[in-house]
C-alpha positions in Angstrom: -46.5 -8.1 -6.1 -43.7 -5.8 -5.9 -40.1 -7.9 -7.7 -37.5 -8.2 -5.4 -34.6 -5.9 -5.6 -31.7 -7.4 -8.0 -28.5 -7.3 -7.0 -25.4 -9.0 -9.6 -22.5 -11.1 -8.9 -20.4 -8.2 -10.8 -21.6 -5.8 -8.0 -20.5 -7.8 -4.9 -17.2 -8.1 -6.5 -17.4 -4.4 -6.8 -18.4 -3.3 -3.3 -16.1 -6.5 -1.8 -13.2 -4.2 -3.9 -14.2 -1.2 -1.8 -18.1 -0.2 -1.0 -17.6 3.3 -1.3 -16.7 2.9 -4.7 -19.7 0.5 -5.1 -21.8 3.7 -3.5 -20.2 6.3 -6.3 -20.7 4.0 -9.5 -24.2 3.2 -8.8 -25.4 6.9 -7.6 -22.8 9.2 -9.2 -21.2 7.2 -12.1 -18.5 9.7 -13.3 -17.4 9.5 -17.2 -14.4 6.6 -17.2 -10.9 8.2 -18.0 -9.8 7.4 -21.2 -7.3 5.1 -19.9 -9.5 3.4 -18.1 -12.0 2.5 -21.0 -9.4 1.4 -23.1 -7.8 -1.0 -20.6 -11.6 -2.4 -20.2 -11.8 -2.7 -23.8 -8.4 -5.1 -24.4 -10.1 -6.7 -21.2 -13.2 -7.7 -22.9 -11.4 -8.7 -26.0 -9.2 -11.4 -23.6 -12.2 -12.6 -22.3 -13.9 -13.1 -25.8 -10.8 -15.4 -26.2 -11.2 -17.1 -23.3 -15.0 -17.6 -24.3 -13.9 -19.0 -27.7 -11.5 -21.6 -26.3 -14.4 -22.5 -23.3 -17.1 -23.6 -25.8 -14.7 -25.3 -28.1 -13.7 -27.5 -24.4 -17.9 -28.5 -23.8 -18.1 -25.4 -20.6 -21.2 -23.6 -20.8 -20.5 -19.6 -21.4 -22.0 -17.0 -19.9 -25.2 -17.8 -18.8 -27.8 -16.2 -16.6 -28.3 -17.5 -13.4 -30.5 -16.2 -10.8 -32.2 -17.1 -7.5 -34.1 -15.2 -4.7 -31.9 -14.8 -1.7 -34.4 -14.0 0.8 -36.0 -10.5 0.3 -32.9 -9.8 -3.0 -32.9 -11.9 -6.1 -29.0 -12.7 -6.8 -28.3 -13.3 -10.8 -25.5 -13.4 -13.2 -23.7 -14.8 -15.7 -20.4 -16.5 -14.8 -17.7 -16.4 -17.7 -18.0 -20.2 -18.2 -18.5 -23.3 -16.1 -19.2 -27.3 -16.3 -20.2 -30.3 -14.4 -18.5 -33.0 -13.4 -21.1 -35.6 -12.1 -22.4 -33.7 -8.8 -20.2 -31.1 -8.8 -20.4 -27.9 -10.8 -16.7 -25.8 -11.6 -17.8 -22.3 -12.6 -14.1 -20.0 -13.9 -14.0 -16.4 -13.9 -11.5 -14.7 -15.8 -9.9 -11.4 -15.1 -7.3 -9.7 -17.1 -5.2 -8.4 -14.4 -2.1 -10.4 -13.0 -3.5 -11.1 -9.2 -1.9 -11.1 -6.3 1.3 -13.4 -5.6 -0.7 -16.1 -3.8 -4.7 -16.7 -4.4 -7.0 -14.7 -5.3 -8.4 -11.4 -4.9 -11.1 -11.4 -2.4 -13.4 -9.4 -4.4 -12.2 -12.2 -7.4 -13.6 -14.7 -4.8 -16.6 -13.5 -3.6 -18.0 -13.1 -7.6 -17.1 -16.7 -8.4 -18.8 -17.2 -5.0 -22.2 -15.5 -6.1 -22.1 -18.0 -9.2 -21.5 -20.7 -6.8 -24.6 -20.2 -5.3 -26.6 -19.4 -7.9 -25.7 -23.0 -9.4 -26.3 -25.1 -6.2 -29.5 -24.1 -6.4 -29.4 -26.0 -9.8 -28.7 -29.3 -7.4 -25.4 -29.9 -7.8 -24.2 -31.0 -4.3 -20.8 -29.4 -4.2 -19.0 -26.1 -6.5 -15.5 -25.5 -6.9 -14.6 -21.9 -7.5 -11.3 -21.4 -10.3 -10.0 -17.6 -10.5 -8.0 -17.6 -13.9 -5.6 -14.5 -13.7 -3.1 -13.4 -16.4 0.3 -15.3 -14.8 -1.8 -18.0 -12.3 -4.7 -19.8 -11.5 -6.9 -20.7 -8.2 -9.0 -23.3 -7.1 -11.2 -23.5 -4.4 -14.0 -25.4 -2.9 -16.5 -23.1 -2.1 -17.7 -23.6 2.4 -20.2 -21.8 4.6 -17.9 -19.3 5.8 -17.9 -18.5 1.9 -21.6 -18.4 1.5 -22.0 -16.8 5.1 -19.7 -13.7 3.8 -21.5 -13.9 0.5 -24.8 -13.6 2.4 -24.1 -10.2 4.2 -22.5 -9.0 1.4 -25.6 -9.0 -0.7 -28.0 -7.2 1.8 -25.1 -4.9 2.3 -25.1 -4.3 -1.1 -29.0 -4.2 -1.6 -28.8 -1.8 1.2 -26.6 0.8 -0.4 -28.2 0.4 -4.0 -32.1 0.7 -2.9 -31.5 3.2 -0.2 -28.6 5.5 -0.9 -26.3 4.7 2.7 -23.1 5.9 2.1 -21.1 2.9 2.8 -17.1 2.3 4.5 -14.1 3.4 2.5 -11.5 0.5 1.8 -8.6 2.9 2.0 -5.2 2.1 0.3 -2.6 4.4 -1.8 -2.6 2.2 -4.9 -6.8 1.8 -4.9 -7.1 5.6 -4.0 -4.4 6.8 -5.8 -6.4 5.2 -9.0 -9.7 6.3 -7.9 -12.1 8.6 -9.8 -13.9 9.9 -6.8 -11.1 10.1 -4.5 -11.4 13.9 -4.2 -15.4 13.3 -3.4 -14.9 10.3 -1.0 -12.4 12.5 1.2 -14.3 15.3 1.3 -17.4 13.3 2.0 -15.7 11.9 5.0 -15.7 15.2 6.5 -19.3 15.1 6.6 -19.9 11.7 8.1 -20.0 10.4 11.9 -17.8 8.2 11.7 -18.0 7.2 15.0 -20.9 5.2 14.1 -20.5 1.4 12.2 -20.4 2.2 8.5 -21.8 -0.7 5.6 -18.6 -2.6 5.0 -16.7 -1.3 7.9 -16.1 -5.5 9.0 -14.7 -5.8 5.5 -11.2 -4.4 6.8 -10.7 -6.9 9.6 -12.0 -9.5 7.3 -9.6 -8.8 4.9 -7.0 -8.7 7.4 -7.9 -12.0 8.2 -7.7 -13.5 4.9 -5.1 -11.4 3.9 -7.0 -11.1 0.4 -6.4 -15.0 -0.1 -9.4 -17.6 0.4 
């Protein structure tokens, strides 16, 4: 029997960040500016940190956790989490400082994936914490959650297994940053944009949200 197609919790939060991004890493993957690989080193150091103080606390650290998700099999390792009686609190931690109120959306839609992946262990309800630099959010994870989480999978199963060139999430500060953001211009050129890209609904949605849960 053919295995299902694996997509990670790392890569939703990826293509939730911007899907053409998520289209260039996985089928282009430029070398990482200097910069760039040193601010993901001192990253990876805070989190080792983090990971120290987690076990000394009783939370389980990073482990795997996968499930099939209709035709994709979802897995990944959540920084750390524990359970209280029926309910399981998986935290992510990212280095940067987050936006003023909540959480990234992209944060949210990782801790999500976890979220998932551990109901499936039984545990009847999951509350989501996105540990930033300067603050901290909490959240009980609903079905609009998983509903979002859903689409966002085959979306990103889609892209990964079959090459479709997904929607841009355009801002200065994102594109200004960006690697490919001489290749994604010049790709839209190309494109009929008239037709509905992968991850075009993710700007209303954000909108909606306004990047807090």
């Amino acid at each position: 029997m053919k295995p299902k197609p694996v997509v990670r919790a790392s890569e939703v939060r990826l293509y939730t960040y911007c899907p053409r991004l998520y289209f260039f890493e996985t089928h282009v993957r430029a070398r990482r500016p200097l910069k760039a690989s040193l601010r993901l080193i001192l990253g990876r150091l805070q989190h080792l940190a983090h990971e120290v103080l987690a076990r000394l606390r009783g939370y389980r650290v990073e482990e795997l956790l996968e499930a099939d998700m209709g035709g994709v099999r979802l897995r990944g390792k959540p920084d750390y989490y524990t359970v209280r009686g029926s309910t399981a609190v998986v935290v992510e931690f990212k280095s940067g400082r987050g936006p003023r109120v909540g959480a990234w959306l992209s944060d949210v839609m990782q801790v999500v994936s976890y979220a998932i992946l551990l109901s499936r262990l039984k545990y009847t309800s999951v509350v989501g914490i996105v540990r930033y630099r300067r603050s901290t959010h909490t959240f009980k994870v609903t079905s609009e959650h998983v509903a979002t989480l859903l689409r966002l999978v085959d979306e990103v199963a889609l892209v990964k297994n079959h090459g479709l060139v997904p929607h841009p999430l355009r801002s200065y500060r994102k594109c200004l940053a960006c690697t490919y953001k001489v290749e994604c211009f010049t790709m839209d050129r190309g494109l009929n944009l008239d037709l509905e890209e992968p991850g075009s609904w993710l700007e209303g949605f954000m909108q909606s949200q306004s990047e807090v849960t």
